[in-house]
Structures are given as C-alpha cells and as structure tokens.
N, CA, C and O atoms as a GROMACS GRO file, in nm:
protein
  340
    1UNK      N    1   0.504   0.718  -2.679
    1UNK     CA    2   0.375   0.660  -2.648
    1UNK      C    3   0.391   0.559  -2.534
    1UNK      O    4   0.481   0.475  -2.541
    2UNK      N    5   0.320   0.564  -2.445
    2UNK     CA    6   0.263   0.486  -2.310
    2UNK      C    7   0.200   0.346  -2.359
    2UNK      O    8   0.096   0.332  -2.423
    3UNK      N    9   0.314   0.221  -2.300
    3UNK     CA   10   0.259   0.131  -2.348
    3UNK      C   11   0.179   0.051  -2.225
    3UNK      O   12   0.257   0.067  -2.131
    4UNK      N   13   0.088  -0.012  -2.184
    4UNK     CA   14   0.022  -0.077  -2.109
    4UNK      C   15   0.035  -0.087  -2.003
    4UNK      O   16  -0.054  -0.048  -1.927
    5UNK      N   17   0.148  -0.142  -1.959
    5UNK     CA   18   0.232  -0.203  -1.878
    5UNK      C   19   0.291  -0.099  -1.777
    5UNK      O   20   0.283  -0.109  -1.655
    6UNK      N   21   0.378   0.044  -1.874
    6UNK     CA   22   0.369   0.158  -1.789
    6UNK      C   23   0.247   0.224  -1.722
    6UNK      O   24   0.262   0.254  -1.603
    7UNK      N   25   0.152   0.245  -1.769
    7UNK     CA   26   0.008   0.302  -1.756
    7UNK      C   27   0.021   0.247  -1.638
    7UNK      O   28   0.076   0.297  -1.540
    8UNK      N   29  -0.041   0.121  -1.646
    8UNK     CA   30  -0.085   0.025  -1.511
    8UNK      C   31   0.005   0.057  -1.365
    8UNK      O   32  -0.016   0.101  -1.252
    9UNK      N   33   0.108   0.008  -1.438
    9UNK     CA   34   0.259   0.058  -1.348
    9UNK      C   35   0.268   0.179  -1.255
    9UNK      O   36   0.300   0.187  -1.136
   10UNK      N   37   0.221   0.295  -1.368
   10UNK     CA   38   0.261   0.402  -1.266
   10UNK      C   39   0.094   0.483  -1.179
   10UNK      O   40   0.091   0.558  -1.081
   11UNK      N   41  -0.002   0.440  -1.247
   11UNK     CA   42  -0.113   0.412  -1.175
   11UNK      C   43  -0.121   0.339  -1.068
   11UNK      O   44  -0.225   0.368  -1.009
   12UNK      N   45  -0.045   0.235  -0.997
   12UNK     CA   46  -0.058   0.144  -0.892
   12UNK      C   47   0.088   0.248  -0.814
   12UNK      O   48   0.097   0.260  -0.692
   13UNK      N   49   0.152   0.288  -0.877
   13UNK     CA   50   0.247   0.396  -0.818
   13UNK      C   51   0.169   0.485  -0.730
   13UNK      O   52   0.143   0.485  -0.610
   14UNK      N   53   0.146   0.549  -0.817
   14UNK     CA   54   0.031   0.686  -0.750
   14UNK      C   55  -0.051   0.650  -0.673
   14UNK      O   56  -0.065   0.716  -0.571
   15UNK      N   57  -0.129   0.539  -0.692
   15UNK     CA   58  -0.236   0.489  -0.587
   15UNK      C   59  -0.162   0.470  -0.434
   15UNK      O   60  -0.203   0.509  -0.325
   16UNK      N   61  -0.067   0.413  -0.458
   16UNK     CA   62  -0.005   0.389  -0.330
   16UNK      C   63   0.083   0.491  -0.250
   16UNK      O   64   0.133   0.474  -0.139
   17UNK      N   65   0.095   0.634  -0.354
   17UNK     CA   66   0.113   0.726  -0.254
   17UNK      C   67   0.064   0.812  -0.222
   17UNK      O   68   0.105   0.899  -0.145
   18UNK      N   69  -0.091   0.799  -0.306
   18UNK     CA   70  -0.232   0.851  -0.225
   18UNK      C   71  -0.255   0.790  -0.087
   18UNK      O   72  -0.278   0.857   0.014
   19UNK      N   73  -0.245   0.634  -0.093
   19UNK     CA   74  -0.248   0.580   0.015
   19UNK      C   75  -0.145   0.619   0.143
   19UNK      O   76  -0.187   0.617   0.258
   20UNK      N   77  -0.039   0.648   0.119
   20UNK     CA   78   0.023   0.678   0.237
   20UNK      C   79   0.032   0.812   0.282
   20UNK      O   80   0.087   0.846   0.387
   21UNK      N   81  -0.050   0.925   0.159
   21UNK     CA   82  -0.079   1.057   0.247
   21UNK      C   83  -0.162   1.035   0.312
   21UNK      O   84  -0.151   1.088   0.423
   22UNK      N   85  -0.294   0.949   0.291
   22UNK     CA   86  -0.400   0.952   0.387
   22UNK      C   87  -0.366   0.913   0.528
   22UNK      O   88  -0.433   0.959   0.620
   23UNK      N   89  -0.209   0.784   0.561
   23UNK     CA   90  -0.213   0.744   0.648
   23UNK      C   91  -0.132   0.872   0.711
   23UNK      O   92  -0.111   0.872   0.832
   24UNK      N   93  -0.088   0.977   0.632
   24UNK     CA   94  -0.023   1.099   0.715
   24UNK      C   95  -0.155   1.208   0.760
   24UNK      O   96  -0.166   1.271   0.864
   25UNK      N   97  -0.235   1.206   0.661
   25UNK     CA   98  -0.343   1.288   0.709
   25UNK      C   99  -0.426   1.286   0.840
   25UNK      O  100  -0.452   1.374   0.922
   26UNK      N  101  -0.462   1.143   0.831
   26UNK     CA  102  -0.612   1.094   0.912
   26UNK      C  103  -0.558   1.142   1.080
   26UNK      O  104  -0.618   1.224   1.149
   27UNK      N  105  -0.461   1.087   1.112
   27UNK     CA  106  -0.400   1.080   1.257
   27UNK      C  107  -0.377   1.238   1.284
   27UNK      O  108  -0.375   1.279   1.400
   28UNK      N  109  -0.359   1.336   1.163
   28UNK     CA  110  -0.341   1.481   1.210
   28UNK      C  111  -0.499   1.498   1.222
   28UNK      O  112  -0.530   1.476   1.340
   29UNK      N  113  -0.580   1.520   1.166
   29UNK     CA  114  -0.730   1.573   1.112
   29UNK      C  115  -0.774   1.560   1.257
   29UNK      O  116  -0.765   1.444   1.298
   30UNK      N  117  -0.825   1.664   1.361
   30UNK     CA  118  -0.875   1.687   1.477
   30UNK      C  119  -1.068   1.689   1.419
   30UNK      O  120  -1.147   1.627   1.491
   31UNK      N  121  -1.107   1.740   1.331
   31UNK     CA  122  -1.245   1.754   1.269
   31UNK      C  123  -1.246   1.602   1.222
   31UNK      O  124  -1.168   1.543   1.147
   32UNK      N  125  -1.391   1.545   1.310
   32UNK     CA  126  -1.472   1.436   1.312
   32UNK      C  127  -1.522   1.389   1.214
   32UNK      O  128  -1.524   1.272   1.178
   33UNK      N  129  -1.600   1.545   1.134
   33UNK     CA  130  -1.636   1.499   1.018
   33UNK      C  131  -1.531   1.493   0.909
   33UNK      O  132  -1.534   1.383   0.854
   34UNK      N  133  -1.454   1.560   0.869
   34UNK     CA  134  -1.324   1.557   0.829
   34UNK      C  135  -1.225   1.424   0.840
   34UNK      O  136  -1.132   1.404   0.762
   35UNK      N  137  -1.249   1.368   0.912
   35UNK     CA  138  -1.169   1.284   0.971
   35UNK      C  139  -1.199   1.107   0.888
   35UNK      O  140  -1.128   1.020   0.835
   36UNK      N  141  -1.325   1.124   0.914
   36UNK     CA  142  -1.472   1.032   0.843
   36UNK      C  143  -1.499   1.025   0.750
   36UNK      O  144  -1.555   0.923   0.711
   37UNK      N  145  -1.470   1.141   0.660
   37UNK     CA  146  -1.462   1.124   0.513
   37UNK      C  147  -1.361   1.100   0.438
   37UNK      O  148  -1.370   1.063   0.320
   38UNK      N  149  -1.196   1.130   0.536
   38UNK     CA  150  -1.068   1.107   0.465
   38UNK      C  151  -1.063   0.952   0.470
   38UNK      O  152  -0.999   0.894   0.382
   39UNK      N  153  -1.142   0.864   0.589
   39UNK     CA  154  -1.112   0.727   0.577
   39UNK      C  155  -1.186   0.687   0.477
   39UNK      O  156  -1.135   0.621   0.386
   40UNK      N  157  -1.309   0.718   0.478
   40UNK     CA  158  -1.416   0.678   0.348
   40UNK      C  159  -1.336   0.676   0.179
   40UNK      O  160  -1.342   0.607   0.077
   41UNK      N  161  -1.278   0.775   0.221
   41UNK     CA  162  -1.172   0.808   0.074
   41UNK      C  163  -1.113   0.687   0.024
   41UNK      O  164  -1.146   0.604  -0.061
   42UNK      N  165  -0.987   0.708   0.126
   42UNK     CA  166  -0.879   0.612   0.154
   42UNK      C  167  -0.938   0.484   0.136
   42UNK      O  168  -0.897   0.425   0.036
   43UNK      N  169  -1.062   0.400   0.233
   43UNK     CA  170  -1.096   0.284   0.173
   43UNK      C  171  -1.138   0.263   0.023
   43UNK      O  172  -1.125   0.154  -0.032
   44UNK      N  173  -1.175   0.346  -0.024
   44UNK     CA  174  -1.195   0.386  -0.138
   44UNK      C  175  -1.122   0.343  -0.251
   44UNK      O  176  -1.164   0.290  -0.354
   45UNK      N  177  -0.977   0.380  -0.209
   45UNK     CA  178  -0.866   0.422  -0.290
   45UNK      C  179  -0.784   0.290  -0.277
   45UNK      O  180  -0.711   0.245  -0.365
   46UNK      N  181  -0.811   0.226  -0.134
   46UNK     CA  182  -0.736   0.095  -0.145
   46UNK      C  183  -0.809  -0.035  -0.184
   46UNK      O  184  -0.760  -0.148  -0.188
   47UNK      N  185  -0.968   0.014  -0.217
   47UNK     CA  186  -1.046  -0.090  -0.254
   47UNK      C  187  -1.011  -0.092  -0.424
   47UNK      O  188  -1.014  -0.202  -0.480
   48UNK      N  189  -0.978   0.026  -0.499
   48UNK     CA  190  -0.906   0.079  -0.667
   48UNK      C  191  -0.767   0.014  -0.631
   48UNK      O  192  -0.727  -0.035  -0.736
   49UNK      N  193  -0.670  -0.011  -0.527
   49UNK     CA  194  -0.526  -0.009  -0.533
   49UNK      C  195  -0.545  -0.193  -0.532
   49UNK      O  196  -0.439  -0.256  -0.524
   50UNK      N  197  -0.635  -0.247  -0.537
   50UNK     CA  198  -0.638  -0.408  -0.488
   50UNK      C  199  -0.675  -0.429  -0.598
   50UNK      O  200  -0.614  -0.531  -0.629
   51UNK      N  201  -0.780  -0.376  -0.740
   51UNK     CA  202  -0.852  -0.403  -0.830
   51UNK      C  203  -0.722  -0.386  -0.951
   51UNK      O  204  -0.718  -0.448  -1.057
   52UNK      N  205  -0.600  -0.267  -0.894
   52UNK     CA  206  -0.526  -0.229  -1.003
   52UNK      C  207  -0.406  -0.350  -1.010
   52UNK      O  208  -0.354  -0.389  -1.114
   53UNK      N  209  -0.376  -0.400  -0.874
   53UNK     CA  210  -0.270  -0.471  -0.809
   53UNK      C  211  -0.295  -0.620  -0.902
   53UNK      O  212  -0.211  -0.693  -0.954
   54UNK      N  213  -0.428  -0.630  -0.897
   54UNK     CA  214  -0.466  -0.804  -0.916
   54UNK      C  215  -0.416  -0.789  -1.079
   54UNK      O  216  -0.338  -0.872  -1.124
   55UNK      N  217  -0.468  -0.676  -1.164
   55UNK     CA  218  -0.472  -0.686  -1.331
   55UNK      C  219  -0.313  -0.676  -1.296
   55UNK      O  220  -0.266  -0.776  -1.350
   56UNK      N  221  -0.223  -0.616  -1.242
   56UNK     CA  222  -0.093  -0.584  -1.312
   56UNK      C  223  -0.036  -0.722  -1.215
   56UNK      O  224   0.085  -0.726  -1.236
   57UNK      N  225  -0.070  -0.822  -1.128
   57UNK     CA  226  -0.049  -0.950  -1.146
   57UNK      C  227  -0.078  -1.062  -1.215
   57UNK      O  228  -0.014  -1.168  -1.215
   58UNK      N  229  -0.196  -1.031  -1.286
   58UNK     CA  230  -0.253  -1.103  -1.407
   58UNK      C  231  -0.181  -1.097  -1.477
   58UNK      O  232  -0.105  -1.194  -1.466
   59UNK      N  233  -0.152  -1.026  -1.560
   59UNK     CA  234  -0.030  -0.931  -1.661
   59UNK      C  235   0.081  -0.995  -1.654
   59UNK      O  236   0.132  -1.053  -1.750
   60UNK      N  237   0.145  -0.988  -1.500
   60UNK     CA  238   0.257  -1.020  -1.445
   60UNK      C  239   0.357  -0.867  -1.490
   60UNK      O  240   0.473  -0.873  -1.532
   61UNK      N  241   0.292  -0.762  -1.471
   61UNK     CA  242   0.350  -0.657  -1.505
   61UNK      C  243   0.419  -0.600  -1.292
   61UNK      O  244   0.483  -0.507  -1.243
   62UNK      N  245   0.367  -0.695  -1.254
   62UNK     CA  246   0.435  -0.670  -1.116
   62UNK      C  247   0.426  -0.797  -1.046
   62UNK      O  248   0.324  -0.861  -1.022
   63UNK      N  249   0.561  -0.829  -1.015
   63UNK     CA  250   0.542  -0.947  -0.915
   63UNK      C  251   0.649  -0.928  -0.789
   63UNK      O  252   0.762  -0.879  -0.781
   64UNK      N  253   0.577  -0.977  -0.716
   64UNK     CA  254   0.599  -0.954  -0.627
   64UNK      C  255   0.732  -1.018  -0.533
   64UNK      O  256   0.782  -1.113  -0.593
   65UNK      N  257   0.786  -0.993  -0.426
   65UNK     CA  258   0.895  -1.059  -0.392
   65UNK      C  259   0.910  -1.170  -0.330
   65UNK      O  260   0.820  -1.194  -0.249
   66UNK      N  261   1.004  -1.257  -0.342
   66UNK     CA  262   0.998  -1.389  -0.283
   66UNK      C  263   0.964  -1.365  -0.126
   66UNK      O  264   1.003  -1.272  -0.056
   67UNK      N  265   0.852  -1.509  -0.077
   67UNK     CA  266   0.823  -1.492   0.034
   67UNK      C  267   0.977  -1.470   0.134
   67UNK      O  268   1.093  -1.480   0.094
   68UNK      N  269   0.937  -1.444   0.243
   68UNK     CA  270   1.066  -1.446   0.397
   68UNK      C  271   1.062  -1.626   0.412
   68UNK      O  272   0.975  -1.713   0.412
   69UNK      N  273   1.190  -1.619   0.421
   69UNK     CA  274   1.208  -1.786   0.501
   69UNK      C  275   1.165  -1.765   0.658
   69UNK      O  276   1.133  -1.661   0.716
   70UNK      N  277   1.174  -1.885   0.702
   70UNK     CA  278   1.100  -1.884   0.863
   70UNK      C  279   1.249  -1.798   0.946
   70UNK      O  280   1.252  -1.717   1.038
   71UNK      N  281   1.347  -1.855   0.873
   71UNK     CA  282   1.518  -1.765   0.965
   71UNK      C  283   1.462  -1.637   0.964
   71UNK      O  284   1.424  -1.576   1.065
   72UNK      N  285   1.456  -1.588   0.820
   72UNK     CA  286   1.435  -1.482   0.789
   72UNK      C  287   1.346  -1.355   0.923
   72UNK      O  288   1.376  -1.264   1.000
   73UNK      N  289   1.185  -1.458   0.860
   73UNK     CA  290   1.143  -1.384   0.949
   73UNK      C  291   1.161  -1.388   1.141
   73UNK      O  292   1.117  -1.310   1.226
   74UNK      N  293   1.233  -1.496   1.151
   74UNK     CA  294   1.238  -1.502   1.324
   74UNK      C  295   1.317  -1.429   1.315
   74UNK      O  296   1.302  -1.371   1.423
   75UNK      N  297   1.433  -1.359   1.247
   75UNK     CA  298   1.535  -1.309   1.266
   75UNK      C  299   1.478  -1.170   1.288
   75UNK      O  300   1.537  -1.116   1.382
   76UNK      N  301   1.376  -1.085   1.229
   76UNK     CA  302   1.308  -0.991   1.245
   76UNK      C  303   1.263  -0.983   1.349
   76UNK      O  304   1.317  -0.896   1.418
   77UNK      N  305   1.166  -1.049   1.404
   77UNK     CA  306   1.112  -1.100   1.504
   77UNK      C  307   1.214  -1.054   1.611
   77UNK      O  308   1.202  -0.944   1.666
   78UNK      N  309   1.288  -1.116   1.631
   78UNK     CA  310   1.383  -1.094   1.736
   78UNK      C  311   1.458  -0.959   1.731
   78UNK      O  312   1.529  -0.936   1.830
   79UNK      N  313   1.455  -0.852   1.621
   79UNK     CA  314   1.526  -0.772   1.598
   79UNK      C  315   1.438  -0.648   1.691
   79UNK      O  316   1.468  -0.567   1.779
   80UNK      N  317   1.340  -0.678   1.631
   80UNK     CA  318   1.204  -0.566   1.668
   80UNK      C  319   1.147  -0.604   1.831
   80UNK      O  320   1.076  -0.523   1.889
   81UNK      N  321   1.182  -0.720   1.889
   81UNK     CA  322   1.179  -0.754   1.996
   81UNK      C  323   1.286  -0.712   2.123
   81UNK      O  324   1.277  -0.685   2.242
   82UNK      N  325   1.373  -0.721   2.041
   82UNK     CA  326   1.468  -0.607   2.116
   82UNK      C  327   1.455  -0.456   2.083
   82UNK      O  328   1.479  -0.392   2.185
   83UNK      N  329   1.444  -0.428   2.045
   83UNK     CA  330   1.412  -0.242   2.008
   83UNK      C  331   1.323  -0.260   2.110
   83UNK      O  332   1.348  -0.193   2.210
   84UNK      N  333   1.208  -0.341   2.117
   84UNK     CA  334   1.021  -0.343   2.214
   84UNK      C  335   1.118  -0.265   2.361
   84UNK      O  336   1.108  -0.150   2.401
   85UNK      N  337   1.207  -0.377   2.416
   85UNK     CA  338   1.221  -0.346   2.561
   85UNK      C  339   1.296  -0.264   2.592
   85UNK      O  340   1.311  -0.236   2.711
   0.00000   0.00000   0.00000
C-alpha cells in the first residue's frame, strides 16, 4: 500500500517529466495551432506542478537543496562565461 508521501512524490515526478516533454515538443511542432495548444497544456501542467510542489513542501515530503554560496555561484558564472566566447 501507497503511503502519502510516495503518492505526492511520484506525482510531482511525473509532472515534471510531462514538463520536460513539452519543452521537447513545442520547439519541434511547425503547426500554429498545434503549437498553441501544447503551450496552453504545459502552462497548465506547471500551474498543477507549483500546487503539487507547495503541499509536498508543506509536508516537507521534499525539500529542497541548500541555496549556492556567492563562490559558488560566481564560480559558475565564470565557467559558462568561458564556454560563451
């Protein structure tokens, strides 16, 4: 038996890799109207992935990772700044 915590869990799973077919879909989809309704979806789906995110932080059935220190992130910064040129 499926206790709560999984449910939620693997529901915010799935949501989020609904979400990243759409971001594989939309950019292929040449049809306008097609195109217009996959975003309609997708906002859709990430307006459910924000509603599922907040209860399984309520919960604390997901938390999230410690913020980046400022090194941290300048160190990125500079990483991806070189790849740029």
């Amino acid at each position: 038996m499926l206790d709560e915590k999984t449910m939620v869990t693997d529901t915010l799973n799935g949501v989020n890799g609904e979400l990243t077919k759409f971001g594989e879909m939309i950019p292929q989809t040449e049809n306008k109207e097609l195109k217009q309704c996959l975003k309609q979806i997708r906002n859709e789906c990430e307006m459910s992935q924000e509603k599922i995110y907040q209860v399984a932080r309520e919960k604390s059935y997901y938390v999230p990772a410690a913020k980046a220190s400022a090194q941290e992130i300048n160190h990125v910064k500079s990483v991806l700044t070189g790849i740029a040129k």
